[in-house]
C-alpha positions as CSV (number, residue, x, y, z in Angstrom):
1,X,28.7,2.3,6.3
2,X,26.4,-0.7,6.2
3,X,24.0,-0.3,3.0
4,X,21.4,-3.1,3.9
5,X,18.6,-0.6,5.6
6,X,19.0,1.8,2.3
7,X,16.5,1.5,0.3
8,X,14.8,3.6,-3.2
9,X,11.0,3.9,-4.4
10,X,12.3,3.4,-7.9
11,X,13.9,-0.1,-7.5
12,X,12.0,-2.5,-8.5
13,X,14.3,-5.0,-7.3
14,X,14.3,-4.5,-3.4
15,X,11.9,-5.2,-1.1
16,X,9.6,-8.6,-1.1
17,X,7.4,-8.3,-4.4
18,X,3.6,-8.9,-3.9
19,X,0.8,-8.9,-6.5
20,X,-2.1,-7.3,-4.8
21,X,-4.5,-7.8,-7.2
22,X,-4.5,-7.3,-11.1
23,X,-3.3,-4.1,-12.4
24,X,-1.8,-4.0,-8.5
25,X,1.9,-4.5,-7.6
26,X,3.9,-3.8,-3.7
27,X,6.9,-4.1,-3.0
28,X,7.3,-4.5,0.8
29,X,10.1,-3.9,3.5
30,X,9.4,-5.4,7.1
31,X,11.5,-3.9,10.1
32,X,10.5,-5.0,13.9
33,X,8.0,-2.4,14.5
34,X,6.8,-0.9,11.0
35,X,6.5,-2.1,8.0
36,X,6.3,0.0,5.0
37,X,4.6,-1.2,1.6
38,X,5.6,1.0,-2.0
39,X,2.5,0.0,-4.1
40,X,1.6,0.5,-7.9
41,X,-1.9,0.9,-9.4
42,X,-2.1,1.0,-12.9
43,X,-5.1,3.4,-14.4
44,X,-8.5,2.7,-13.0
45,X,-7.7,-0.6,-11.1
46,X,-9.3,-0.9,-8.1
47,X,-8.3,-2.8,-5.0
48,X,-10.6,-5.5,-3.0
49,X,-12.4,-3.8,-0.1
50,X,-10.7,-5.4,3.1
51,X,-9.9,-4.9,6.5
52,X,-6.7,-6.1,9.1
53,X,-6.1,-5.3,12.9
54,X,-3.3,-3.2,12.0
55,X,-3.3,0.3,12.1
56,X,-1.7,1.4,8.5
57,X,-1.4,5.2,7.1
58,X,-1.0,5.8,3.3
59,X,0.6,8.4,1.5
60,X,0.0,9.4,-2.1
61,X,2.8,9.5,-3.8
62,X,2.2,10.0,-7.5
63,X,-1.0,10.0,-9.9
64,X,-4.5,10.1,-8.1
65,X,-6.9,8.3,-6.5
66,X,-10.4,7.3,-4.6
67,X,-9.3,6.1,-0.7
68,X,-12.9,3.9,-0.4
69,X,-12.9,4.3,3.8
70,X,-15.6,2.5,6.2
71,X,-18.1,3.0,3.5
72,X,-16.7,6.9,2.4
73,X,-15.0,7.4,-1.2
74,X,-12.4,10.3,-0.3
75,X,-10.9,11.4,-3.5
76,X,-6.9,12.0,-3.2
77,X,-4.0,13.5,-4.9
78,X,-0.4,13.5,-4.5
79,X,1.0,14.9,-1.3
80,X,-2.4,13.8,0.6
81,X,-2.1,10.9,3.6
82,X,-4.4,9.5,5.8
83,X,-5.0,7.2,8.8
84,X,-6.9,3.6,8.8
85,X,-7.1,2.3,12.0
86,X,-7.1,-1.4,12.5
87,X,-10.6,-3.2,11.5
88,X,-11.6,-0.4,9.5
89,X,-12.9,-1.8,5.7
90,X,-10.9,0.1,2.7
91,X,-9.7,0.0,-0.6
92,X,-8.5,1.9,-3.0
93,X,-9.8,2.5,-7.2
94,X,-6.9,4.8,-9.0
95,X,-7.4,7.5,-11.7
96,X,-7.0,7.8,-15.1
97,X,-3.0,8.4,-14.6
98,X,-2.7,5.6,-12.1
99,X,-1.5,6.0,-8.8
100,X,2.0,5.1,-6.2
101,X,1.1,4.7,-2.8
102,X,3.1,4.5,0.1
103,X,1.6,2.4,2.9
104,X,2.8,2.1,6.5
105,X,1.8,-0.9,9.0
106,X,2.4,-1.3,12.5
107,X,2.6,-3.4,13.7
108,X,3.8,-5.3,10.5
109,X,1.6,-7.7,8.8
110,X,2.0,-11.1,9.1
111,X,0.8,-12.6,5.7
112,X,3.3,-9.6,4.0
113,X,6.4,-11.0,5.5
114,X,6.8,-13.1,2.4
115,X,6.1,-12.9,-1.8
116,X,2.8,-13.9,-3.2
117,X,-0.6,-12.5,-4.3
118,X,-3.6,-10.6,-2.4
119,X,-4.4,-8.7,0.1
120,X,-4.1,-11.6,2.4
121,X,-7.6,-11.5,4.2
């Protein structure tokens, strides 16, 4: 069985590394269609507002946080998920705990295809 499309939320070594911003880390997998994004928050960092064409869902993982949404603050916990459609302004500001978010893309994201820093707006 080929291993190469197998992956786990707790290694830190797959996936392309990106520093989102500070107290912000991703680690990101790309396929043709979807591309799905495992991000840490640490406690009560908060993430640029920004906005993309892609359409991208998010899943809360672990820990808690404030989904900032086309001007909304939704407050989320883990299990809850939501929907940004493409050109919609967001962010994200995590809770006292921190937070581990997984984020889908599709299509995939251009400027995430590769390691470096920000949300590439």
């Amino acid at each position: 069985m080929a291993t190469e499309n197998f992956f786990n939320l707790e290694n830190m070594e797959q996936g392309i590394a990106r520093k989102l911003g500070e107290g912000i880390a991703t680690r990101i997998f790309v396929g043709d269609q979807v591309m799905l994004s495992v991000a840490e928050i640490d406690a009560n960092c908060e993430g640029q507002l920004h906005s993309h064409p892609e359409e991208q869902w998010g899943l809360c993982l672990e820990g808690d946080c404030v989904r900032i949404q086309d001007g909304a603050e939704i407050p989320v916990a883990k299990g809850d998920f939501w929907c940004t459609p493409g050109g919609v302004e967001h962010g994200i500001r995590a809770g006292a705990n921190g937070a581990k978010i997984l984020d889908i893309f599709s299509p995939p994201r251009a400027e995430y295809r590769k390691p470096g820093e920000g949300f590439g707006v």
